[in-house]
N, CA, C and O atoms as a MOPAC input file, in Angstrom:
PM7 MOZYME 1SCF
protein

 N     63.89400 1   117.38200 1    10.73100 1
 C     64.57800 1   118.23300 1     9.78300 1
 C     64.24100 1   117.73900 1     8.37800 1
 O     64.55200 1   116.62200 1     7.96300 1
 N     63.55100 1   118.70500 1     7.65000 1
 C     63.72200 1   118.19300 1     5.89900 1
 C     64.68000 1   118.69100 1     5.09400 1
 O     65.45300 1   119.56900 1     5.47800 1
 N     64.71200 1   118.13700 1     3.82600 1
 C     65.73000 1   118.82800 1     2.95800 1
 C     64.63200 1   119.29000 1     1.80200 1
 O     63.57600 1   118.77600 1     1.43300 1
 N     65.33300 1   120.46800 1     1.39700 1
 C     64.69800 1   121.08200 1     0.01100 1
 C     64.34700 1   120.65700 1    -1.02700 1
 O     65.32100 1   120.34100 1    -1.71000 1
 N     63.04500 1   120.41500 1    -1.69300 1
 C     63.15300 1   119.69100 1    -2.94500 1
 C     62.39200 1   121.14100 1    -3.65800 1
 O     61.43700 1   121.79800 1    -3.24200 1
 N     63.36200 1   121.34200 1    -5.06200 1
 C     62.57400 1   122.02000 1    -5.97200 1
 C     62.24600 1   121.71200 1    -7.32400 1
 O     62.88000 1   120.96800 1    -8.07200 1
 N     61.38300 1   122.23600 1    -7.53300 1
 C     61.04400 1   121.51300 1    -8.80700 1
 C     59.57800 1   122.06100 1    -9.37300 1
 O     59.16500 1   122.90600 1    -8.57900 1
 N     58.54900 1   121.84300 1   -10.60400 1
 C     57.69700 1   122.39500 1   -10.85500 1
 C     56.88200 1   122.56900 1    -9.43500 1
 O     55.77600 1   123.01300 1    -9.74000 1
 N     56.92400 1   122.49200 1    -8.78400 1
 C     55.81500 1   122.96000 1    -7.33000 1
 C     55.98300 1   123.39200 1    -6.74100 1
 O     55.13500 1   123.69500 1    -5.90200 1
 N     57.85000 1   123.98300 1    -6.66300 1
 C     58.34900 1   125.48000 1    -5.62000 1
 C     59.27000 1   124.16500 1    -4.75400 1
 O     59.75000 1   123.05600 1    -4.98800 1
 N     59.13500 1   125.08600 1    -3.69900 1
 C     60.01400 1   124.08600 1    -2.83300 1
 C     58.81300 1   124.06200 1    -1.21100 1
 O     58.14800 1   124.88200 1    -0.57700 1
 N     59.08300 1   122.76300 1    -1.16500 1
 C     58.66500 1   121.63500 1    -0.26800 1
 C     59.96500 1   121.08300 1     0.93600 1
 O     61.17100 1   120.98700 1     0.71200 1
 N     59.29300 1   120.81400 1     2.10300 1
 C     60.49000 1   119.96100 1     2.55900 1
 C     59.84900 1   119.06100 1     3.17800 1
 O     58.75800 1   119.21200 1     3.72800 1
 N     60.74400 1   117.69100 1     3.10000 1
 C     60.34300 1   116.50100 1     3.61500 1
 C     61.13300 1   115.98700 1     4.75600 1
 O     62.02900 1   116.78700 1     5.02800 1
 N     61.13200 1   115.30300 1     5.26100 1
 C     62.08800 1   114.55200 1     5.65000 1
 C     62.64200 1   113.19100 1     5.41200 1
 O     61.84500 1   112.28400 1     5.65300 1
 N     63.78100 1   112.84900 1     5.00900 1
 C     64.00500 1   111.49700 1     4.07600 1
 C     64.58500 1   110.53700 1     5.56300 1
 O     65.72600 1   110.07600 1     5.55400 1
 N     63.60200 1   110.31500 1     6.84300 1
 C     63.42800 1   109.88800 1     7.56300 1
 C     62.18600 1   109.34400 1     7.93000 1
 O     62.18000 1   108.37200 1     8.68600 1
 N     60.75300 1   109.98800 1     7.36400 1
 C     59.89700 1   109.30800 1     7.33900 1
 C     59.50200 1   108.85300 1     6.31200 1
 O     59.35400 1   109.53200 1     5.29500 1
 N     59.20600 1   107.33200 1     6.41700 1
 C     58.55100 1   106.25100 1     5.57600 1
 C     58.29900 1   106.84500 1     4.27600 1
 O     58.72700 1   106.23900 1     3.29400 1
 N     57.51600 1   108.20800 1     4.07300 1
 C     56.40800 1   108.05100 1     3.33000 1
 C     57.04900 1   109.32700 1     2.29200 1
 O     56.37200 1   109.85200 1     1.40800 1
 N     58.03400 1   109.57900 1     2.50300 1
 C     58.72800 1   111.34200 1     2.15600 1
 C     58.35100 1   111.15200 1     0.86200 1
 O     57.60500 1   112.03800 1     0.44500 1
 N     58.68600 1   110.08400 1    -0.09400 1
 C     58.45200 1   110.15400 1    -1.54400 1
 C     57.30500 1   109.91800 1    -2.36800 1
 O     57.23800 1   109.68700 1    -3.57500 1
 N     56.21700 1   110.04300 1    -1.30100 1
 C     55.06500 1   110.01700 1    -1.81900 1
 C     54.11500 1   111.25600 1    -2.45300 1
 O     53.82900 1   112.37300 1    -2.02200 1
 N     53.76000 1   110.52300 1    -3.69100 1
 C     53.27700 1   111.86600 1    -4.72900 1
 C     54.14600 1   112.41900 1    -5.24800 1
 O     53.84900 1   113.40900 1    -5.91700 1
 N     55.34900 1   112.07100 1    -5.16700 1
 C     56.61800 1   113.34300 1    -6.01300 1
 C     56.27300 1   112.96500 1    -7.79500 1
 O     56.15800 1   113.88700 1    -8.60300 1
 N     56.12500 1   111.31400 1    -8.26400 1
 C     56.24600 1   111.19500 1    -9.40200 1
 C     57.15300 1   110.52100 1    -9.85600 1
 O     57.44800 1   109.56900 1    -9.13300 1
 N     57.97100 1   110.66000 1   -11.15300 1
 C     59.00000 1   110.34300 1   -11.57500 1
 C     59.65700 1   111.52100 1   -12.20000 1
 O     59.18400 1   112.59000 1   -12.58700 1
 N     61.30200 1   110.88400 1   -12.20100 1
 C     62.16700 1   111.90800 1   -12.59300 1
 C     62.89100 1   111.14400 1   -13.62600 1
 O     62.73500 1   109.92400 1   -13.69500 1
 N     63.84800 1   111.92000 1   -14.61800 1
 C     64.77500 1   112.01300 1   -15.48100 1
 C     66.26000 1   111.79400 1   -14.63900 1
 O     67.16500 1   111.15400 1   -15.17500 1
 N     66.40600 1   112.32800 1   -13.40200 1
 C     67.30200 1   112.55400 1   -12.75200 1
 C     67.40500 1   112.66400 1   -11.73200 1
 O     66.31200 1   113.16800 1   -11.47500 1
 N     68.08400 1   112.56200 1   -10.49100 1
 C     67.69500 1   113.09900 1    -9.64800 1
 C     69.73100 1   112.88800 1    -8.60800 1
 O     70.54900 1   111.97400 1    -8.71300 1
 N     69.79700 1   114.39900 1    -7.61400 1
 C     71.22500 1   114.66500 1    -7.61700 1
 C     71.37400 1   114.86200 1    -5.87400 1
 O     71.00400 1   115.95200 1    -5.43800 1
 N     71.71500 1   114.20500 1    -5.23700 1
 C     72.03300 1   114.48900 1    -3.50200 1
 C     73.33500 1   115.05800 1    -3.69900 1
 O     74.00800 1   114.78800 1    -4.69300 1
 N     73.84700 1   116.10400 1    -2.47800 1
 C     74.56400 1   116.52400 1    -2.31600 1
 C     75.22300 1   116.50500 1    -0.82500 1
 O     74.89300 1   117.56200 1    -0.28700 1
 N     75.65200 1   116.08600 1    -0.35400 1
 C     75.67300 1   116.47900 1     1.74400 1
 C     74.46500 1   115.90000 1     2.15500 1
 O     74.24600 1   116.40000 1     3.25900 1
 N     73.64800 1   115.20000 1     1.90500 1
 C     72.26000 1   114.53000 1     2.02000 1
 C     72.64500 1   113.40900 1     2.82300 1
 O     72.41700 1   113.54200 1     4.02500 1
 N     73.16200 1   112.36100 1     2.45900 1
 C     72.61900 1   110.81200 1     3.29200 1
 C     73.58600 1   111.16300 1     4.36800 1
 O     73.27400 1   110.28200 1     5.16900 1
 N     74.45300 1   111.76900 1     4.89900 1
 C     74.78900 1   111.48300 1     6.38300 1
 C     74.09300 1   112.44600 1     7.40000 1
 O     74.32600 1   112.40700 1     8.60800 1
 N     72.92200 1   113.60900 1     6.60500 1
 C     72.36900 1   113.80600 1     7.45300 1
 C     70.58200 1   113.12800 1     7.97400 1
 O     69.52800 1   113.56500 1     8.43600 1
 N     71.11400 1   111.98200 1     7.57000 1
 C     70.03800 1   110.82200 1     7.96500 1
 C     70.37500 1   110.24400 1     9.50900 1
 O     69.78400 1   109.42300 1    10.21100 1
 N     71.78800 1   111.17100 1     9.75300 1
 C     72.38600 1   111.19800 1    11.21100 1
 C     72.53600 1   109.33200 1    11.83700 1
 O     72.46800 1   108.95200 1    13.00600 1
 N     72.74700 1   108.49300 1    10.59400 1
 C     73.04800 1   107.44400 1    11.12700 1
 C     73.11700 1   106.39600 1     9.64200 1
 O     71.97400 1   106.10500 1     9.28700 1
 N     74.10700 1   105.85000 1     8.82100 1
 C     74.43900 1   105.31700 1     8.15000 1
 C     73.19300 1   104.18700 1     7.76000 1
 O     72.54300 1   104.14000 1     6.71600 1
 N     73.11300 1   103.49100 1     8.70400 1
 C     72.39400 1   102.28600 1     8.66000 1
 C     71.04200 1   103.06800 1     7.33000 1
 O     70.86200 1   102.61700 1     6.19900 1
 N     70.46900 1   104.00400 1     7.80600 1
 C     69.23400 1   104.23700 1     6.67800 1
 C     69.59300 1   104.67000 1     5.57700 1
 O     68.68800 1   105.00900 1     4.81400 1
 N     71.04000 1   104.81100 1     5.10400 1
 C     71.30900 1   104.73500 1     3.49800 1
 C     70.31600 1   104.25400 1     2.57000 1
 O     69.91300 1   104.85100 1     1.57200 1
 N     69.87400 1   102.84800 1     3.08900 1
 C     69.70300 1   101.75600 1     2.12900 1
 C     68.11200 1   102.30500 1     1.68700 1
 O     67.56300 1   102.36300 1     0.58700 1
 N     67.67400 1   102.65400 1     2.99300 1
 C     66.12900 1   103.14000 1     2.65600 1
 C     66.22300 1   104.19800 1     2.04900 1
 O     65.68600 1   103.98600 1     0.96200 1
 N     66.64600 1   105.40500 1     2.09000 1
 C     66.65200 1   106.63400 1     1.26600 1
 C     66.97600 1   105.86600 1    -0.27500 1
 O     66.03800 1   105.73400 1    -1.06200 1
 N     68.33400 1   105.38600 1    -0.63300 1
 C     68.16900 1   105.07100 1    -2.04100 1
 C     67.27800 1   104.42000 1    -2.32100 1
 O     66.68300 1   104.95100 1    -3.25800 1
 N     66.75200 1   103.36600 1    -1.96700 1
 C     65.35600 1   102.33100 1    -2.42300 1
 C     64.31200 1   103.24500 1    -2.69200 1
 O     63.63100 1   102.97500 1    -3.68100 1
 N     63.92000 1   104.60900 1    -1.83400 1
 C     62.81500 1   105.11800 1    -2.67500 1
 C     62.99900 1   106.09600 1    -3.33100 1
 O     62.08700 1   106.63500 1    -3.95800 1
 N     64.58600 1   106.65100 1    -3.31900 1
 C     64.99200 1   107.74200 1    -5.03300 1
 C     64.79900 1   106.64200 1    -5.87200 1
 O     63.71400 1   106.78500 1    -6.43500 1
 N     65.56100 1   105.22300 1    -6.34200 1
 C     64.93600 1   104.56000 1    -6.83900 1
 C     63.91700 1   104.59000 1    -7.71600 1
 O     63.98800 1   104.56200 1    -8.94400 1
 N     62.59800 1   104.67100 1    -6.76300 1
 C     61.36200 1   104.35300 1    -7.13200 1
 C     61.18800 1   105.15700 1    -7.82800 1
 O     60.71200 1   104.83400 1    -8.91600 1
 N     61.45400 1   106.48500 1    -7.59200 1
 C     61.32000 1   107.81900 1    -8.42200 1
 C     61.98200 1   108.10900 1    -9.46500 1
 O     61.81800 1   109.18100 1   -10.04800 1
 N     63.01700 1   106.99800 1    -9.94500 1
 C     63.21400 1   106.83600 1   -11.43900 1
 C     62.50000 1   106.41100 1   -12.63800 1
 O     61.54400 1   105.65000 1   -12.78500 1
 N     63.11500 1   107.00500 1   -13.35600 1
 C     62.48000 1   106.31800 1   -14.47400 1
 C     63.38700 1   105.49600 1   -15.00100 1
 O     64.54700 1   105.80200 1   -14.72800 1
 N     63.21900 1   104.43700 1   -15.74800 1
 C     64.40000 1   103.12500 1   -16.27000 1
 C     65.35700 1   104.15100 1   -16.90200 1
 O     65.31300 1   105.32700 1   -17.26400 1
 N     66.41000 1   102.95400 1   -16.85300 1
 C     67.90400 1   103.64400 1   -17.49900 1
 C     68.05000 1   105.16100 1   -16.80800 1
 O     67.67600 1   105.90300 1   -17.71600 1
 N     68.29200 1   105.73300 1   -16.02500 1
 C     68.25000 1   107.07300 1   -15.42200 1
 C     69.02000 1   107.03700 1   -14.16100 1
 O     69.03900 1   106.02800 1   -13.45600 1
 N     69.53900 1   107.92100 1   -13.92100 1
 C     70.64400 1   108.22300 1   -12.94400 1
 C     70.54800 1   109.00900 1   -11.57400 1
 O     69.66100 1   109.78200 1   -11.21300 1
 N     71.73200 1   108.59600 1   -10.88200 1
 C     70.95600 1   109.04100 1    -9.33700 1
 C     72.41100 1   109.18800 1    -9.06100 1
 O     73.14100 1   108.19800 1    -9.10200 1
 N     72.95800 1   110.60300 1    -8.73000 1
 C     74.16300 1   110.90700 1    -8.44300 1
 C     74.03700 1   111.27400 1    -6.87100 1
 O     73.08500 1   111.88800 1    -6.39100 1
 N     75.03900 1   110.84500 1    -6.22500 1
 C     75.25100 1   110.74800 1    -4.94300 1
 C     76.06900 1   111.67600 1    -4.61600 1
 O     76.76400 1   111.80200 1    -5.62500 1
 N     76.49100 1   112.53100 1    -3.71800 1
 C     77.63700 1   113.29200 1    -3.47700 1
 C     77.89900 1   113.36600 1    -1.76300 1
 O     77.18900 1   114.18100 1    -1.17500 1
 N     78.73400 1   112.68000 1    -1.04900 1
 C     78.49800 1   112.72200 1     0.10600 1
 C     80.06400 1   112.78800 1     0.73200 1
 O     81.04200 1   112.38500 1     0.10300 1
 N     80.12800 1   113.43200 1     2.22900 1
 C     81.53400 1   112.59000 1     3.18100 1
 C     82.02700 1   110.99500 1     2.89200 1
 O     81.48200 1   110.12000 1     2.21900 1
 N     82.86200 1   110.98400 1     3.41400 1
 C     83.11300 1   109.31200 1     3.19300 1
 C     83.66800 1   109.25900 1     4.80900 1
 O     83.77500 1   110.23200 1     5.55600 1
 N     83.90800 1   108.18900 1     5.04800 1
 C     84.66500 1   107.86100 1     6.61900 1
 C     85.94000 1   107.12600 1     5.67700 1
 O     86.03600 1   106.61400 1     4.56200 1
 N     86.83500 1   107.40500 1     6.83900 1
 C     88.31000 1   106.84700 1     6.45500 1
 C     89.72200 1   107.86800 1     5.36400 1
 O     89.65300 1   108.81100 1     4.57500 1
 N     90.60000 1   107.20800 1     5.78600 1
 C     91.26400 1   108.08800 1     4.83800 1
 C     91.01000 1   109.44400 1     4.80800 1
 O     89.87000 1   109.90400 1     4.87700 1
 N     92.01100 1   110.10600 1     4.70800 1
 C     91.29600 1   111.82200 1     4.25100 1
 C     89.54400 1   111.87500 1     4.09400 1
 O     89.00300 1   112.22300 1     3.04500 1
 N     88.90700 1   111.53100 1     5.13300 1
 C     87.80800 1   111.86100 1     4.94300 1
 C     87.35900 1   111.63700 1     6.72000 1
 O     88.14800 1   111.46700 1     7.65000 1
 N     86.19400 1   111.68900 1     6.76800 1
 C     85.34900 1   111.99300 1     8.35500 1
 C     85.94100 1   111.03500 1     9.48700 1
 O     85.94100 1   109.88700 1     9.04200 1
 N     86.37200 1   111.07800 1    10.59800 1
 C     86.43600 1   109.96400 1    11.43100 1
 C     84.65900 1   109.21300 1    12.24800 1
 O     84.52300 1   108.29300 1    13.05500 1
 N     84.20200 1   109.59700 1    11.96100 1
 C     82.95400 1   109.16000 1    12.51200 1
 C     82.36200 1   108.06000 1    11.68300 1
 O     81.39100 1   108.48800 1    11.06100 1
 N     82.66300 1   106.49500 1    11.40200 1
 C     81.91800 1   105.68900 1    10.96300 1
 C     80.68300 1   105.03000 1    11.25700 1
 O     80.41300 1   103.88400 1    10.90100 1
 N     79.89500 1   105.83900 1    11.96100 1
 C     78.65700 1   105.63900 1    12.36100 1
 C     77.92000 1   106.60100 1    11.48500 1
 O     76.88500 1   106.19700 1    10.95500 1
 N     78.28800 1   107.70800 1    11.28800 1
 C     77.45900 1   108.46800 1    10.74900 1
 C     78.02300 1   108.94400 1     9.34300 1
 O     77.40800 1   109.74400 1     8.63700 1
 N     79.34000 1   108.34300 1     8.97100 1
 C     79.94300 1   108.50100 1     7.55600 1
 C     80.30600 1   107.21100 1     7.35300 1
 O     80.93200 1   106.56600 1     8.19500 1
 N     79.73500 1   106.50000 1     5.60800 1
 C     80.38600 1   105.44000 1     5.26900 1
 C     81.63900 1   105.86100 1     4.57500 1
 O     82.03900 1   106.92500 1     4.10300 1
 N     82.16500 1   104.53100 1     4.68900 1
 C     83.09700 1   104.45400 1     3.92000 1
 C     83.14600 1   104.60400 1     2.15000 1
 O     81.99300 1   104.38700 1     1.77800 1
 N     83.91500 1   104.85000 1     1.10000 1
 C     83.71000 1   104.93200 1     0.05200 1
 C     82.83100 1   103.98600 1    -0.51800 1
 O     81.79400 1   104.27400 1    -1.11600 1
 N     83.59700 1   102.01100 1    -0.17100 1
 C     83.18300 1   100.81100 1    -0.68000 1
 C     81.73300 1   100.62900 1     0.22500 1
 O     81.03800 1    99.78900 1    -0.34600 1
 N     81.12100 1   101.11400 1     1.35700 1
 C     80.07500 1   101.03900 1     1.82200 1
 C     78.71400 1   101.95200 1     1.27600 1
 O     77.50400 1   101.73600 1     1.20800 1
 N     79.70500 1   103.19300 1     0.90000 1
 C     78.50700 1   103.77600 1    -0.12000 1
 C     78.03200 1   103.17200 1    -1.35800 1
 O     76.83100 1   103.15300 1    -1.62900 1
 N     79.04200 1   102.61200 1    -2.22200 1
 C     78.82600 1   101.88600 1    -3.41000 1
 C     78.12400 1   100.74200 1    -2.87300 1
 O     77.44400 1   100.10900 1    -3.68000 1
 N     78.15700 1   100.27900 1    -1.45300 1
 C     77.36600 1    98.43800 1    -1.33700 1
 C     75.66800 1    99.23800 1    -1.16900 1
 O     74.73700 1    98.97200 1    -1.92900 1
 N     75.61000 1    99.91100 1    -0.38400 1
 C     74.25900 1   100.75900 1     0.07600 1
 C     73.80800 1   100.74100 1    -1.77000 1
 O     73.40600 1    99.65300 1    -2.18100 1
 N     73.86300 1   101.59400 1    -2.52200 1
 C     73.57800 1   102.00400 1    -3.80600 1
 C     72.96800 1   100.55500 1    -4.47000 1
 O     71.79200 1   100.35700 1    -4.77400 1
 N     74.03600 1    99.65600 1    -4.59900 1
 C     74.10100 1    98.29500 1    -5.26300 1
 C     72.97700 1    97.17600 1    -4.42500 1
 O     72.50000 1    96.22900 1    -5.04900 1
 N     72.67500 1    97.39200 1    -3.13000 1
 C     71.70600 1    96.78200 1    -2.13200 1
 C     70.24400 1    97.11100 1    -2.51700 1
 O     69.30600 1    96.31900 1    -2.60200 1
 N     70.24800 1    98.73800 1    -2.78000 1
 C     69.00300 1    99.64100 1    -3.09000 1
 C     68.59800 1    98.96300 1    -4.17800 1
 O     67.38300 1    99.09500 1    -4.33300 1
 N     69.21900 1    98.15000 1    -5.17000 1
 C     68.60400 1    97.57400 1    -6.48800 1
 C     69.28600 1    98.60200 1    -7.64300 1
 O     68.82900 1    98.64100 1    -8.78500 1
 N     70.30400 1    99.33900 1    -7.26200 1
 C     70.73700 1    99.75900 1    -8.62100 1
 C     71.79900 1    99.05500 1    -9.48300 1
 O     72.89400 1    98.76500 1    -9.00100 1
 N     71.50200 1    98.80400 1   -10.64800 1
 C     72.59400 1    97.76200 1   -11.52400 1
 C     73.86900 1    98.00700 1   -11.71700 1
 O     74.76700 1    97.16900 1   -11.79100 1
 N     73.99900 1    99.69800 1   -11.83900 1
 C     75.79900 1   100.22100 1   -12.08700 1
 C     75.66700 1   101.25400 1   -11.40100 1
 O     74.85000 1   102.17500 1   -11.37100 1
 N     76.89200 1   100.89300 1   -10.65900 1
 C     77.39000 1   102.32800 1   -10.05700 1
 C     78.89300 1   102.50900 1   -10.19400 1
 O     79.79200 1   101.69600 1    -9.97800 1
 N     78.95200 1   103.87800 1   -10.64000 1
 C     80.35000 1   104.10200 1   -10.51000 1
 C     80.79000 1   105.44400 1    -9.74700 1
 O     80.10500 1   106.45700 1    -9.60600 1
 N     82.14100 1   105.20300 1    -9.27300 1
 C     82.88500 1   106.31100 1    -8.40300 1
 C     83.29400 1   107.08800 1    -9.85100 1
 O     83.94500 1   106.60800 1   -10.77900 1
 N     82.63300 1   108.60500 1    -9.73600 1
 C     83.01800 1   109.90200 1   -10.33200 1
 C     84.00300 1   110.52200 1    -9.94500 1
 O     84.79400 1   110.82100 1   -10.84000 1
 N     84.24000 1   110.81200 1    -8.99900 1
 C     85.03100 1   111.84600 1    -7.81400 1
 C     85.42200 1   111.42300 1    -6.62300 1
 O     84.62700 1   111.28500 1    -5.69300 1
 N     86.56200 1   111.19800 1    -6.54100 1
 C     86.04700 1   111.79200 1    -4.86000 1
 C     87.71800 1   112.95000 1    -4.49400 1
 O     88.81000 1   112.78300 1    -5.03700 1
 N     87.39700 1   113.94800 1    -3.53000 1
 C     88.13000 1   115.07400 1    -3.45200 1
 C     87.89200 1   115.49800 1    -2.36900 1
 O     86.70800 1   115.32500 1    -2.07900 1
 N     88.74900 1   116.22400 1    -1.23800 1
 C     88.02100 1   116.88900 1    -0.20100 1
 C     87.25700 1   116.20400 1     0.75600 1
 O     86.36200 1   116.70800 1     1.43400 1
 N     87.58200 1   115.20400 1     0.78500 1
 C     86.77000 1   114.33100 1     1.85000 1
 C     85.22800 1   113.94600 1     1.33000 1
 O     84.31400 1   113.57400 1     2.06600 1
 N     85.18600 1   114.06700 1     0.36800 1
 C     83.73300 1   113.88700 1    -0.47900 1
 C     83.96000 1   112.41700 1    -1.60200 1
 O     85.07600 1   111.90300 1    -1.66600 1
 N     83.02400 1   111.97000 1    -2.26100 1
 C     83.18800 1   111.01100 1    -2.90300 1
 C     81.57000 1   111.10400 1    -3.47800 1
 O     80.57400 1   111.25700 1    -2.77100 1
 N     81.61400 1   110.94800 1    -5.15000 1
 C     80.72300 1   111.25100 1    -6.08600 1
 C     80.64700 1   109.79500 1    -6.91000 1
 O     81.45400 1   109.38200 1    -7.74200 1
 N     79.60600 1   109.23900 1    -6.49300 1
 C     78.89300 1   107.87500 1    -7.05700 1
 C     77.59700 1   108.20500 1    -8.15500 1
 O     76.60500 1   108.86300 1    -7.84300 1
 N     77.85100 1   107.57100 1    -9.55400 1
 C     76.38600 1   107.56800 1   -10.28800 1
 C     75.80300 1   106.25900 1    -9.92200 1
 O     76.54900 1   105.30000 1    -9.72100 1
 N     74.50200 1   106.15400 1    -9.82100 1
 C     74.35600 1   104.99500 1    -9.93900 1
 C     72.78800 1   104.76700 1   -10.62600 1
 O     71.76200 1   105.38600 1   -10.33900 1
 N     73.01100 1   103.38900 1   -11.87900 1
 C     72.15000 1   103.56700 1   -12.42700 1
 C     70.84800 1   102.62200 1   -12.49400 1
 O     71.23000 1   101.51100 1   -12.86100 1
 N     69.43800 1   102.63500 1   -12.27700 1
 C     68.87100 1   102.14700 1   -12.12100 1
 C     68.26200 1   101.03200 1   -13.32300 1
 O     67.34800 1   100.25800 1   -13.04000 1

């Protein structure tokens, strides 16, 4: 399964399951997930998806997260939903310097985090 990327080249889909998904994209100004990392259908590869949005920054630039959380008013499945403080460790593991909780509402929880 890929997810949609659009941008000057139309839309493409990758899958942010194989190794290599972020290859040739470039760099960005920005870049915004939405419902994205738990359908990596298993928590544990958080760490790899952010490490290569990451790469696809440019310094000082932002990488907004928007995802389920497990616990509390949010998903019972902690295998395949982190927790709030597990999304922020994933982010902070990936090599990003600040992250902060924006939101969270609805069983969702909105992290910037900045490279």
């Amino acid at each position: 399964m890929g997810l949609p990327f659009l941008g000057m080249l139309g839309c493409v889909s990758w899958s942010f399951l194989d190794s290599d998904w972020s290859a040739g994209l470039g760099e960005f100004d920005f870049i915004i997930t939405n419902q994205a990392v738990h359908e990596l259908r298993h928590k544990r590869h958080a760490i790899n998806l952010h490490i290569a949005v990451r790469a696809l920054l440019r310094p000082q630039v932002s990488y907004w997260v928007c995802d389920h959380y497990a616990g509390d008013d949010g998903m019972s499945n902690d295998q395949l939903y982190m927790t709030v403080q597990e999304q922020k460790a994933a982010l902070i593991e990936a090599g990003f310097t600040k992250v902060d909780q924006l939101l969270a509402k609805g069983g969702l929880v909105l992290h910037r985090a900045t490279k």
